[in-house]
Backbone as numpy.savetxt, mean C-alpha at the origin, in Angstrom:
# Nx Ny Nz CAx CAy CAz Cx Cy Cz
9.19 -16.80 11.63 8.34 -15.62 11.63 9.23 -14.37 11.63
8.60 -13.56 10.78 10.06 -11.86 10.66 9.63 -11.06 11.55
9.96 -10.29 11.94 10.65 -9.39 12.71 9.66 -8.03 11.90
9.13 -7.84 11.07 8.95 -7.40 9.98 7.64 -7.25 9.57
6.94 -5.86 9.35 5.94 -6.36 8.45 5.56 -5.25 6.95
5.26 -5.32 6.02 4.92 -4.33 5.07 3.61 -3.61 5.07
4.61 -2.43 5.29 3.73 -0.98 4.69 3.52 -0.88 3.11
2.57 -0.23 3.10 2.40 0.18 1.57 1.40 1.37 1.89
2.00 2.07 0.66 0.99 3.41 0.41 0.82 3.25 -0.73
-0.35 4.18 -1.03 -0.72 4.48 -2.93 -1.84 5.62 -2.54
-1.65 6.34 -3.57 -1.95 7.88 -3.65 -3.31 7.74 -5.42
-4.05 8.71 -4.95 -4.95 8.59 -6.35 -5.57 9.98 -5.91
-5.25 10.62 -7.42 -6.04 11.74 -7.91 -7.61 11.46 -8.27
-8.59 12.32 -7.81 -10.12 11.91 -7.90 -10.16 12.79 -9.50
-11.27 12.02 -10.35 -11.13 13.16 -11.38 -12.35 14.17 -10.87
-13.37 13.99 -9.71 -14.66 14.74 -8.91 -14.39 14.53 -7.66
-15.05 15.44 -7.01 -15.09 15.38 -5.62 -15.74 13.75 -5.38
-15.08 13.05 -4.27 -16.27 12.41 -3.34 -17.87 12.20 -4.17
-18.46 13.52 -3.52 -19.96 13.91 -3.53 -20.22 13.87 -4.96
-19.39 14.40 -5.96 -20.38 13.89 -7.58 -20.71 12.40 -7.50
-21.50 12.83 -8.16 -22.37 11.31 -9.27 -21.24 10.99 -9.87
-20.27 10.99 -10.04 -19.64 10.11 -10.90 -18.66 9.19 -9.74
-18.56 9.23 -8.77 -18.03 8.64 -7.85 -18.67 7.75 -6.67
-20.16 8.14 -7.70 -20.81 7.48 -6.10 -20.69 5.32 -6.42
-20.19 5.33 -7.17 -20.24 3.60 -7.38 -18.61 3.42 -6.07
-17.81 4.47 -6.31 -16.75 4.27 -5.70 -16.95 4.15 -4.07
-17.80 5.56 -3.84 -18.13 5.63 -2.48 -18.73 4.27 -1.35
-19.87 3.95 -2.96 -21.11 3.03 -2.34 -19.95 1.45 -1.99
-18.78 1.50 -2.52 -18.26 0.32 -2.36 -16.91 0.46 -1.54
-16.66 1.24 -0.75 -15.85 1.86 0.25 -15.91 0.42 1.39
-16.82 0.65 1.89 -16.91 0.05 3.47 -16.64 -1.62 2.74
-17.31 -2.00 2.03 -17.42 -3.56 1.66 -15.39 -3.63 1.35
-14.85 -2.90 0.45 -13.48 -3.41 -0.08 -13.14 -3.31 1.21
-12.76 -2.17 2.10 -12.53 -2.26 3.52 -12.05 -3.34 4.28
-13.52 -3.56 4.05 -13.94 -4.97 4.98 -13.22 -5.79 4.65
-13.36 -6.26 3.42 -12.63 -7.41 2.75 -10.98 -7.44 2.62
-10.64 -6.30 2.93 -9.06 -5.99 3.06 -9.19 -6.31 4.76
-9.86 -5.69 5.93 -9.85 -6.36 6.81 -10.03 -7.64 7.32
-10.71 -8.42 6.47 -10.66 -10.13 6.54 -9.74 -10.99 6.18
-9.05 -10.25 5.13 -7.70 -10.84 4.26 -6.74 -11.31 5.08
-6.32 -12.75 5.19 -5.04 -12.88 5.98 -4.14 -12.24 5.29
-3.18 -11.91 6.32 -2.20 -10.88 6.35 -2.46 -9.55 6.72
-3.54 -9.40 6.67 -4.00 -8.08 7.30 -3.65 -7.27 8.59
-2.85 -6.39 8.81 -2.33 -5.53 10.08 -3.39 -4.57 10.56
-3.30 -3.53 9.84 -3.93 -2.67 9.74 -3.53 -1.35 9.17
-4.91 -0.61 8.89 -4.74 0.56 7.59 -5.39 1.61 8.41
-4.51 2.69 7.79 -5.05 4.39 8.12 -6.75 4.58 8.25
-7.27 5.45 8.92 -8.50 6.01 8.96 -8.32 6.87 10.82
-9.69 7.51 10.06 -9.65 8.32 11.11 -10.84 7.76 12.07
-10.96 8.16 13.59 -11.85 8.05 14.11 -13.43 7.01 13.98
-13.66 7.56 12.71 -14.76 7.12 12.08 -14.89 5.97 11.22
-13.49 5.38 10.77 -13.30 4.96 10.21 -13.19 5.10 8.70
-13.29 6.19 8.30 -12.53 7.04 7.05 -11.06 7.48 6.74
-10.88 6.49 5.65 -9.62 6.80 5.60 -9.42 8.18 4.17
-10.87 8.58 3.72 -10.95 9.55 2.46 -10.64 10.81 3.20
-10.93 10.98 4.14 -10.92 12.15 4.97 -9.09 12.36 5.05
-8.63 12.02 4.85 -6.95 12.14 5.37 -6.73 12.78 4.04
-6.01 13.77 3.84 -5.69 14.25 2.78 -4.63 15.09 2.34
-3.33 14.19 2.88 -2.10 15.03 3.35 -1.67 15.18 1.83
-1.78 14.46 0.74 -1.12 15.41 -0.65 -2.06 16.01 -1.34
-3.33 16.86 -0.75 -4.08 17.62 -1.52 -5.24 16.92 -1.50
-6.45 17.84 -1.39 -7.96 17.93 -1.56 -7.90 17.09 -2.10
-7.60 17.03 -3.78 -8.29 15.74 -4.74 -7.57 14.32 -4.31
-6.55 14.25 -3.45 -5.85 12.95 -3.51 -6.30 12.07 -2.35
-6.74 10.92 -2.64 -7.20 9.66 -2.05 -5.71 9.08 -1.11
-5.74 9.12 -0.10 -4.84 8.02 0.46 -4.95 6.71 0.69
-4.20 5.52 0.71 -4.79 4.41 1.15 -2.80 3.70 1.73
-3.10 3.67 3.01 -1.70 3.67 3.49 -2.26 2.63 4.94
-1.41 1.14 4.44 -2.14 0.24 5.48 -0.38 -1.15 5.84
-0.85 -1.97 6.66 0.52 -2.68 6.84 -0.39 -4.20 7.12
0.80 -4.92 6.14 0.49 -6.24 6.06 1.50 -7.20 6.44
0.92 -8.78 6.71 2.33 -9.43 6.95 3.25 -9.47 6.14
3.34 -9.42 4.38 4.01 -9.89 4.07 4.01 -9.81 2.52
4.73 -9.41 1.29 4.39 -9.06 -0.27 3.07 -9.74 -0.55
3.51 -11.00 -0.43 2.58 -12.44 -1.21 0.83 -12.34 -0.47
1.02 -11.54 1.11 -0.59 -11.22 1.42 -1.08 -10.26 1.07
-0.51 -9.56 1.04 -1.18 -7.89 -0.07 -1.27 -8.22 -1.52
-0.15 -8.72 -1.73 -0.35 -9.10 -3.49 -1.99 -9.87 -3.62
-2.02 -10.98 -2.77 -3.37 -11.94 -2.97 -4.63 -10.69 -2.80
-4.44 -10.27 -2.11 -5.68 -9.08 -1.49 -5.97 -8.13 -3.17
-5.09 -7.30 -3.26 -5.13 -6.66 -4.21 -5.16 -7.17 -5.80
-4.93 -8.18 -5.78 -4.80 -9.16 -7.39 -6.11 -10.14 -7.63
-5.89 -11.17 -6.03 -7.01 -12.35 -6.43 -8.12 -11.82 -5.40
-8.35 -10.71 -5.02 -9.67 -10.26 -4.17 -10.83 -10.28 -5.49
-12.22 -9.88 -4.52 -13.10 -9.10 -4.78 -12.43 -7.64 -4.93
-11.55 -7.02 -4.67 -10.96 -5.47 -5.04 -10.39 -5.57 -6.47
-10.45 -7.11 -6.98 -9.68 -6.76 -8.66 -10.62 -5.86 -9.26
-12.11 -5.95 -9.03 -12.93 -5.62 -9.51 -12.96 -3.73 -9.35
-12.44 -3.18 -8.40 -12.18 -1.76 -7.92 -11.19 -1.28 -9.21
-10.42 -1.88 -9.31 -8.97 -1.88 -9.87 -9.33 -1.85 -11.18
-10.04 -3.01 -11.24 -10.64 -2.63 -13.15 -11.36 -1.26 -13.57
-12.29 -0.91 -12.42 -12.52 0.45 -12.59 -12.09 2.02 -12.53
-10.83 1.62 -12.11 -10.31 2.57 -11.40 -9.81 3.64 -11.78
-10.18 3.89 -13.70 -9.58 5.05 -14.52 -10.96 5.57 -14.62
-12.19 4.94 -14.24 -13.33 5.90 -14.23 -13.34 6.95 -12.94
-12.97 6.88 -11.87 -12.81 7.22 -10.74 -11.94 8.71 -10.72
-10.31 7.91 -11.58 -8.78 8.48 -11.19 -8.22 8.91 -12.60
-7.47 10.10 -11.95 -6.58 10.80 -13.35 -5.78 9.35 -13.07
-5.06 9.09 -14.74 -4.12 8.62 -14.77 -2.62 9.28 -14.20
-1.59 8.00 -13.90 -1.06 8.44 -13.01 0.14 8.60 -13.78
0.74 9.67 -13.61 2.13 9.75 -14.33 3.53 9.81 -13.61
3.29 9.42 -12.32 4.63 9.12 -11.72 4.08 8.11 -10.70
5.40 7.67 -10.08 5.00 6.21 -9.27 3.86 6.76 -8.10
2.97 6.15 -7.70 1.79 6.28 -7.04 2.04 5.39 -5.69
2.88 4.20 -5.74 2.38 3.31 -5.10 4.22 2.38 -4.42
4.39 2.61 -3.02 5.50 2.29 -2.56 5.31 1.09 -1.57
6.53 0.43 -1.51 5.73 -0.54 -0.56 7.46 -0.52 0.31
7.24 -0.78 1.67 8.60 -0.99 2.65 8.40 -1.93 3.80
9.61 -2.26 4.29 9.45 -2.90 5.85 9.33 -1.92 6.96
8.40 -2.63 8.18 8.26 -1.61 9.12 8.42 -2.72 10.32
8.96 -2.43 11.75 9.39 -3.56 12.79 7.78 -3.86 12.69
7.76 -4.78 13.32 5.94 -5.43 13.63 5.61 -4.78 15.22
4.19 -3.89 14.96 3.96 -3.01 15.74 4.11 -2.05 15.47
5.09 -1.32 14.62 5.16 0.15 14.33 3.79 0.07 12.74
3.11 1.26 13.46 2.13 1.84 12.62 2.43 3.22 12.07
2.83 3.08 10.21 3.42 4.47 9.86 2.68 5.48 10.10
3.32 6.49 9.79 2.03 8.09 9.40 2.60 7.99 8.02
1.77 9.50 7.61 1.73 9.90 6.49 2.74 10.48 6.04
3.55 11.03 6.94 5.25 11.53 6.71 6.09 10.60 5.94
5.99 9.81 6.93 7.19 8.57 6.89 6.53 7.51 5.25
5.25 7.62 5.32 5.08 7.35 3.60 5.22 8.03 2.73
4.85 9.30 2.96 5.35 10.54 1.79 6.72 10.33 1.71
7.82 10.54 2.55 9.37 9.93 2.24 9.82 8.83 1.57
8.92 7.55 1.99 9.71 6.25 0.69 8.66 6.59 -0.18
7.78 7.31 -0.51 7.52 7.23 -1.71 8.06 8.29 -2.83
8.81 9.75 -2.24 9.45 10.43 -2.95 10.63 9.52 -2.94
11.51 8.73 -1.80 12.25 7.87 -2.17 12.51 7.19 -3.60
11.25 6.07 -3.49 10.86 5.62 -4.28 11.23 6.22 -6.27
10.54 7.57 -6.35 10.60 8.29 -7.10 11.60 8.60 -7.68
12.71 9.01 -6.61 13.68 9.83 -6.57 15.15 8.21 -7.11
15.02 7.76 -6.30 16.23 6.29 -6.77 16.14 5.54 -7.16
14.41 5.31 -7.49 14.01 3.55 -8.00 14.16 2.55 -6.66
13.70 1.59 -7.07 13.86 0.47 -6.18 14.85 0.50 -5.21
14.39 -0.17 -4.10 16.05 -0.17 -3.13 15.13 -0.75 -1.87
16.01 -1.15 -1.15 15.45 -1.97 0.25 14.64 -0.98 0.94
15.09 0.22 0.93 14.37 0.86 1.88 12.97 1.30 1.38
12.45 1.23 -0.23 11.06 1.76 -0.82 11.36 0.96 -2.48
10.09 0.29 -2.25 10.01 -0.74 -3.34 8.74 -0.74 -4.16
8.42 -1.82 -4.74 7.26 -1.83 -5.72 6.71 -3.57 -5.70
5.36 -3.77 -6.32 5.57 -5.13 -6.51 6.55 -5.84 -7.76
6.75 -5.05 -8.86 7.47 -5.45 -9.59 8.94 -5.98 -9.46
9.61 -5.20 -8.23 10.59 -5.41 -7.86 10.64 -5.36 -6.17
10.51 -6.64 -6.04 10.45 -6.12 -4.37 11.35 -6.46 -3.60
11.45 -6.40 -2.54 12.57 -6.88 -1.63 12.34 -7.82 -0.27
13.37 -8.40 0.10 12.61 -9.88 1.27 12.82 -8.68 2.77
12.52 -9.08 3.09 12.09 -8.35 4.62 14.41 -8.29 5.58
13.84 -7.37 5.85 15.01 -7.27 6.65 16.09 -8.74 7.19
15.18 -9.18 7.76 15.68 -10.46 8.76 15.52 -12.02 8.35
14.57 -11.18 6.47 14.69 -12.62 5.69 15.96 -12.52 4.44
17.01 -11.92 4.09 17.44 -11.32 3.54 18.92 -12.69 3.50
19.22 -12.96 2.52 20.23 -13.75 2.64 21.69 -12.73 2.37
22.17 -13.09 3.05 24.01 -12.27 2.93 24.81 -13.13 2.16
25.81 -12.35 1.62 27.02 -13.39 1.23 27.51 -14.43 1.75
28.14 -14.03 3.02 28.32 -14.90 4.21 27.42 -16.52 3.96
25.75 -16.35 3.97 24.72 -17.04 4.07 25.26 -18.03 3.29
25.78 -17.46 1.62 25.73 -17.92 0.21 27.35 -19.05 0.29
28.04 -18.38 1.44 29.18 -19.72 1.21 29.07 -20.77 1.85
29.79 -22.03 0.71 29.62 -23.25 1.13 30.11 -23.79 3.02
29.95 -24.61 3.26 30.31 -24.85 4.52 32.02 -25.87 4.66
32.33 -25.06 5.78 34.07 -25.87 5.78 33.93 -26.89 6.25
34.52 -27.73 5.83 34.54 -29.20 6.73 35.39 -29.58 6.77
């Protein structure tokens, strides 16, 4: 068991407020994806406020959606977000969102128990931006094994006998 668990953020421009009609399929299906991200093994837990709104947080601007949550592990977020009921969000999700023209979406290790803010995600994700891939802010395309799963050189030589 690691030492370890993954954060991820992802950022989305609304092309309407919330409150238009053109968002209300998004709205009306808020609490259910939620949910279903809360049932998901691997599930830690994700940003919201009080109320349990996490739309209300809106540290890169009025139009921008946050969704900044921590899981055990790549392969349980990947299942959540790929083989969920949320593929179905995802297919829709250029009716909703400007397309995105720079990386949107960072993923890192955090000790197990530490719950990020919005700082410390805004940083690996300009990270992210700024160096490409690297242990400290990653992607699913290229990701990285957790701190304390990480094989060394050392690991990689044969044994003396």
């Amino acid at each position: 068991m690691s030492a370890y668990q993954l954060a991820q953020l992802n950022i989305a421009t609304m092309k309407e407020p919330l409150e238009a009609p053109g968002m209300a399929d998004f709205v009306a299906n808020l609490d259910r994806i939620n949910a279903l991200a809360e049932a998901s093994p691997g599930y830690v837990w994700r940003l919201q406020d009080e109320a349990g709104d996490a739309t209300a947080i809106r540290p890169f601007g009025a139009e921008v959606l946050v969704n900044l949550s921590v899981w055990r592990d790549v392969q349980s977020l990947s299942d959540y977000v790929y083989t969920s009921a949320h593929t179905e969000m995802l297919k829709r999700r250029q009716e909703w969102f400007d397309k995105v023209g720079e990386t949107h979406m960072v993923l890192w290790w955090v000790p197990v128990g530490h719950l990020p803010g919005v700082e410390e995600a805004a940083e690996r994700l300009a990270l992210l931006r700024e160096q490409g891939a690297s242990e400290q802010a990653f992607s699913f395309r290229q990701p990285f094994a957790a701190p304390d799963q990480r094989i060394t050189p050392r690991q990689l030589e044969p044994e003396s006998r």
